[in-house]
C-alpha positions in Angstrom: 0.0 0.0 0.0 3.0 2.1 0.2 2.4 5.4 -2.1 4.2 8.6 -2.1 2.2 12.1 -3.8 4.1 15.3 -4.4 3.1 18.6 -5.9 5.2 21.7 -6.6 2.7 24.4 -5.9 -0.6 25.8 -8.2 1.2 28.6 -10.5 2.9 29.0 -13.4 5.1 25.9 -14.8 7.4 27.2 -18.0 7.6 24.7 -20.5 11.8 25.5 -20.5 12.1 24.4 -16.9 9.5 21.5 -16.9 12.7 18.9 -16.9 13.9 20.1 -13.9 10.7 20.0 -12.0 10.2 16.7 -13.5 14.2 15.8 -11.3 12.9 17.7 -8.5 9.6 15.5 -8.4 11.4 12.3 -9.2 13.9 13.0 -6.7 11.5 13.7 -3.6 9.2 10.9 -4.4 12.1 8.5 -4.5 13.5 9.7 -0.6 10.1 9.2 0.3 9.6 6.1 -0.8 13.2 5.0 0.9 12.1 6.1 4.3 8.9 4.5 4.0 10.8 1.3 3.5 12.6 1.8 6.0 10.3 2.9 8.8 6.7 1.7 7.4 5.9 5.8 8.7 3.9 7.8 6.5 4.9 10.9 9.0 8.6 10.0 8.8 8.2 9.3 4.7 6.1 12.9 4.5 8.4 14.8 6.3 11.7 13.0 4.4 9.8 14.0 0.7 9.1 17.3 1.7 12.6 18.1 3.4 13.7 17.7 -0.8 11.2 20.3 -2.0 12.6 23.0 1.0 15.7 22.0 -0.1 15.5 22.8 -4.1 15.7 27.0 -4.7 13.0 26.1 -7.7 10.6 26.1 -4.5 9.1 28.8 -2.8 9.7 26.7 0.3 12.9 26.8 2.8 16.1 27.7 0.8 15.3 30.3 -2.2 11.4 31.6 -1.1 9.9 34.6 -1.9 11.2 37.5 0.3 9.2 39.6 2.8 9.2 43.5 2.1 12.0 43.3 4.7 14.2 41.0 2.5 14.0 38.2 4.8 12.7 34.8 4.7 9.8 33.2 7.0 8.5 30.4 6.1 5.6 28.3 7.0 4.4 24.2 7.2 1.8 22.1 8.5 1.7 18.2 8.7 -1.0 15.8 9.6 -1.2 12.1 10.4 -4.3 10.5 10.2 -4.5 7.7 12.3 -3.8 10.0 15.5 -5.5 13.1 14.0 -2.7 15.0 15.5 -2.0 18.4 13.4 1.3 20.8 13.8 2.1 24.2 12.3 4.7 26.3 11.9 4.5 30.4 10.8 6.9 32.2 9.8 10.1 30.8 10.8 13.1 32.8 10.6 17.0 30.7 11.0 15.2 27.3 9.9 16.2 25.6 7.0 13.5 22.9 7.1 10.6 24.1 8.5 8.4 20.7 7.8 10.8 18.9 10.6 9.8 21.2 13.0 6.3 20.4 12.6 7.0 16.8 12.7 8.7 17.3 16.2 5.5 18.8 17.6 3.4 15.6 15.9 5.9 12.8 17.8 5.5 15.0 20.9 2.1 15.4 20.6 2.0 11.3 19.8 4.6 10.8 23.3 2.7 10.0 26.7 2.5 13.3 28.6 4.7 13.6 31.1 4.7 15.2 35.3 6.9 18.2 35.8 7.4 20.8 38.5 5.9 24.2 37.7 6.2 27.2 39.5 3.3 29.6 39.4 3.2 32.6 41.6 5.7 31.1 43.7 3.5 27.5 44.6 5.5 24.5 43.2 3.1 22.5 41.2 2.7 19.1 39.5 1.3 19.3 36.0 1.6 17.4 32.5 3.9 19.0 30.1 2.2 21.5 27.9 2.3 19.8 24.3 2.6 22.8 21.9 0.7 22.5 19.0 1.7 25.5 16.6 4.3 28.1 16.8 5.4 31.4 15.1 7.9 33.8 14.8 11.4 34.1 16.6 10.0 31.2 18.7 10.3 28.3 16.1 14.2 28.9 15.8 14.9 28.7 19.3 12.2 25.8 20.0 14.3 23.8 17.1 17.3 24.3 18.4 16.3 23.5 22.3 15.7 20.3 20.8 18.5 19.2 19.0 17.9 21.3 15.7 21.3 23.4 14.0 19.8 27.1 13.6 20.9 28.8 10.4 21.7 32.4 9.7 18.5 33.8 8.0 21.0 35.2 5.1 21.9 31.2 3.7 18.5 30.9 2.8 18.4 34.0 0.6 18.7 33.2 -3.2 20.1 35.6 -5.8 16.8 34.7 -7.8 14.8 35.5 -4.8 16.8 38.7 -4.1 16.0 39.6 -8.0 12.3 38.7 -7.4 12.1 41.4 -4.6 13.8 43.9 -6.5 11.8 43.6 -9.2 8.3 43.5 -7.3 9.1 46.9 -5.2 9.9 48.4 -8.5 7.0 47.6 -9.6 5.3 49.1 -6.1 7.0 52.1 -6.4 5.5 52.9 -9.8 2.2 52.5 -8.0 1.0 50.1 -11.0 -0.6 46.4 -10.6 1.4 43.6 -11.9 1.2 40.1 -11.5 4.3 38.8 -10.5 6.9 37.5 -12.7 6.3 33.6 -14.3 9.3 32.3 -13.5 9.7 33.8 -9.8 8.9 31.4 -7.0 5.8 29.1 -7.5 3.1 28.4 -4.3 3.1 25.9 -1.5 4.6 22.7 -1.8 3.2 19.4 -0.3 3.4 16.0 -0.2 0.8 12.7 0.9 2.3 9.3 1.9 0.3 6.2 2.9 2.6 3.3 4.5 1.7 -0.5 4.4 -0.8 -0.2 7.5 -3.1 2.5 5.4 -2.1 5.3 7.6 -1.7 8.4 5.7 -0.2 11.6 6.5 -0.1 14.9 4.6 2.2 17.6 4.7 2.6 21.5 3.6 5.5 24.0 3.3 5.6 27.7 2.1 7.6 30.9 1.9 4.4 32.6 1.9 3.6 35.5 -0.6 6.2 37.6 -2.4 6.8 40.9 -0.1 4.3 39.9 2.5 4.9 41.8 5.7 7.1 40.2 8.2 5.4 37.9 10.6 2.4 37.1 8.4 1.5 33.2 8.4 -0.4 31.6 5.9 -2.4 28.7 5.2 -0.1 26.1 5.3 0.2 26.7 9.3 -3.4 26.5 9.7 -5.5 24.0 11.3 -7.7 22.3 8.0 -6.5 24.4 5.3 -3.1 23.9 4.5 -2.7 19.8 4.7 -5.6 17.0 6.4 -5.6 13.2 6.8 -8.2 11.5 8.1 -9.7 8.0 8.2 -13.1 7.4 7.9 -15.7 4.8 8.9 -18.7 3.8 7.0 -22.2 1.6 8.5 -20.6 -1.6 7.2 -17.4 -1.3 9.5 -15.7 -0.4 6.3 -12.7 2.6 6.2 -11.1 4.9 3.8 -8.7 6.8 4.3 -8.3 10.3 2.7 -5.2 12.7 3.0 -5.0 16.2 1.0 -2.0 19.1 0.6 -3.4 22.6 -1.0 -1.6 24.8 -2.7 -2.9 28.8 -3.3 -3.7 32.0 -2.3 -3.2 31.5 1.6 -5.7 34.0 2.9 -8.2 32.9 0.9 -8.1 28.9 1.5 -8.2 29.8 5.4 -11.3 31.1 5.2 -12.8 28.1 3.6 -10.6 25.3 5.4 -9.9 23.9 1.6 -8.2 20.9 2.5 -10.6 19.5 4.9 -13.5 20.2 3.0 -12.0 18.4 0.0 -11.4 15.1 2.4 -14.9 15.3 4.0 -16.3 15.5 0.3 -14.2 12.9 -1.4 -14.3 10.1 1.7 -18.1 9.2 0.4 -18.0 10.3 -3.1 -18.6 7.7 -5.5 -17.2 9.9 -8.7 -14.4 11.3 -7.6 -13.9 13.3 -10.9 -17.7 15.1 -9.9 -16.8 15.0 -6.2 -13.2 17.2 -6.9 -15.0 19.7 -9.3 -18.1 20.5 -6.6 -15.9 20.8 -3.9 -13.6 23.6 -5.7 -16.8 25.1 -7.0 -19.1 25.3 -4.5 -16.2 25.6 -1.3 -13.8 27.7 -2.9 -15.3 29.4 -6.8 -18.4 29.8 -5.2 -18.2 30.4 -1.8 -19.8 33.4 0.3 -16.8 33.8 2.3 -14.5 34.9 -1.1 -17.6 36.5 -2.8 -15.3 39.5 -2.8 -12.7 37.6 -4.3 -12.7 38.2 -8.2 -9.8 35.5 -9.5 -9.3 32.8 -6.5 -6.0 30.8 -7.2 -5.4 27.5 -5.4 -4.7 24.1 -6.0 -5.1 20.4 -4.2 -4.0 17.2 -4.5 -5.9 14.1 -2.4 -5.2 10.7 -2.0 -7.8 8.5 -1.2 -7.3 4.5 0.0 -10.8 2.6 0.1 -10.5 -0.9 -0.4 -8.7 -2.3 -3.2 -7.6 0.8 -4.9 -5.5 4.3 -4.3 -7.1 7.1 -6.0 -5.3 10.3 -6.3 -7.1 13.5 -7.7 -5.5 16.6 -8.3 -7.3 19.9 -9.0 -6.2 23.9 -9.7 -7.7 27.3 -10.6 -4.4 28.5 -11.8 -2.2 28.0 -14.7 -0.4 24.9 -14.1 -0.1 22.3 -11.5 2.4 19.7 -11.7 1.7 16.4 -9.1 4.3 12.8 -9.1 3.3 10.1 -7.3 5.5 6.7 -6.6 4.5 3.3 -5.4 6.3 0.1 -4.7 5.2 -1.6 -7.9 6.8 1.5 -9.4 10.7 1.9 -10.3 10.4 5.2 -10.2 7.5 8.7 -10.0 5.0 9.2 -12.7 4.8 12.9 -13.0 1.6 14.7 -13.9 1.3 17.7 -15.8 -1.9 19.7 -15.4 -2.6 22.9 -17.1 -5.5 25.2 -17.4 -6.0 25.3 -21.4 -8.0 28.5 -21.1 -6.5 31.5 -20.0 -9.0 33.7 -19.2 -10.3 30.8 -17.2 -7.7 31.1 -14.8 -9.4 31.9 -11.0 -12.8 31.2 -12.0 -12.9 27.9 -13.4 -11.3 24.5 -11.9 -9.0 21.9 -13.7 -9.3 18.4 -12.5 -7.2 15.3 -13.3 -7.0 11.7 -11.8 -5.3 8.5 -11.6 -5.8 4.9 -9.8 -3.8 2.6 -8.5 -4.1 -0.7 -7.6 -4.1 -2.2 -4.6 -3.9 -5.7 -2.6 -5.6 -5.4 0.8 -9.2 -4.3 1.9 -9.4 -2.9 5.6 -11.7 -2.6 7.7 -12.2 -0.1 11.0 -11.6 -2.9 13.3 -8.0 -3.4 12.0 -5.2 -2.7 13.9 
């Protein structure tokens, strides 16, 4: 059951770079696919994959994101396992190269037994658990990383000379006081990945540099409880499960106010079409919904990987340009990479592109198993 999912952000994908993406994909689904042979973990698998995408500058995760109007990086990332239903997120971290590893420490401490400590509170010593923190921000990640084990970096080695070029260009373009989207081959969106190990248990993960010149200590989506990355198992009447994991991509103020990744799980776990399940949920959750009605082009993208039965099903959808998704199994030598692109221009924001694939599977499980 093993599978590893990848996607390199909703944007723009230039036909002149599409081989390297195609590496890039090839070369995170294949560390995740190691680990999970190694550890049978979807958590540890996730978090391995998406270390390689906050490692690559072609990302706008970790090393190489877009710059704030400071000229600093922050980044944010979010992981879920499903099994537990435990959720961490990171915002804007400053000094950390991999982001996604801090979140994973807050999931395995989340997943440890709580433990008795002394606490001193107005001067009376008491006994209490340890207070399991569940998201973090700001100068705090660094130096919550690094009491833990975690080398701090110097915010500068995560600076680009593509990114720096980016920013120079985008305040240029403030300055002049004139609208402009920003540049096709700057930095693309969130990056994510979806692993399910041998037992079925999924996990999903997220990681951005958030938006290019966004003010210093803004978090986005990929922090955020339900919007950036879910994973979930679900139980049926017949004692039957599916399990359903999604990573979204986008405009990170806008997918917070419709929680897009959970929705999509909720709404795929008992579709029966998941073609017709993936186009309502982007149309009537995220195109259409009352809470971005002041939205006129909404840019996001999602790709969910659902486990029911006999069968993987992995549906990928986008509002923007391009989306490119790779996925990896053990029957498979190496990723298939997926290409999606919007063939209609002026369709871009208000229209969804959907794309799917299955893969076959050996076991059925059911609620009861272990």
């Amino acid at each position: 059951m093993d599978c590893v999912c990848v996607h390199l952000g909703a944007g723009y994908h230039s036909a002149k770079k599409l081989h390297v993406y195609k590496e890039l994909c090839l070369k995170a689904c294949k560390e995740g696919m190691k680990v999970l042979e190694e550890t049978n973990d979807s958590v540890a698998a996730v978090t391995a994959t998406v270390t390689v995408l906050e490692d690559s500058p072609l990302t706008n995760a970790g090393t190489g994101s877009n710059l704030t109007t400071d000229g600093s990086v922050e980044c944010d990332a979010g992981l879920m396992e499903a099994r537990s239903l435990k959720f961490a997120g990171v915002g804007a971290a400053a000094g950390v190269r991999n982001p996604i590893q801090v979140a994973k420490m807050m999931v395995d401490e989340q997943k440890a037994e709580p433990k008795l400590r002394e606490r001193k509170i107005l001067g009376i010593t008491l006994l209490t658990y340890t207070y399991i923190i569940k998201s973090i921000s700001g100068p705090g990640v660094s130096r919550w990383a690094a009491e833990r084990g975690m080398m701090e970096v110097h915010p500068s080695q995560l600076i680009t000379e593509e990114a720096i070029k980016e920013r120079k260009k985008s305040l240029k373009v403030l300055t002049q006081a004139r609208e402009q989207r920003s540049s096709q081959e700057a930095a693309l969106d969130t990056v994510g990945a979806v692993c399910v190990d041998s037992q079925g248990n999924a996990a999903s993960a997220v990681s951005s540099g958030g938006i290019l010149l966004k003010a210093s200590g803004r978090v986005g989506h990929a922090a955020c409880f339900a919007c950036g990355c879910w994973a979930q198992t679900y139980c049926n009447s017949a004692d039957e499960s599916c399990t359903v994991a999604a990573s979204t991509s986008g405009c990170g103020e806008d997918l917070m106010r419709v929680s897009l990744a959970k929705q999509c799980c909720d709404t795929m776990a008992t579709a029966e079409n998941q073609s017709e399940a993936i186009v309502n949920v982007f149309r009537d959750q995220f195109l259409e919904s009352p809470f971005l009605s002041d939205v006129p082009e909404k840019l996001g993208g999602a790709v969910i990987l659902k486990c029911d039965q006999d069968v993987i099903e992995l549906s990928l959808a986008h509002t923007t340009p391009s989306f490119i998704v790779a996925y990896q199994t053990r029957q498979h030598t190496k990723a298939k990479v997926l290409v999606s692109r919007c063939n209609d221009e002026k369709k871009v924001g208000t229209s969804v592109t959907v794309q799917g694939e299955m893969i076959n599977l050996r076991k059925k499980r059911k609620c009861s198993d272990p």
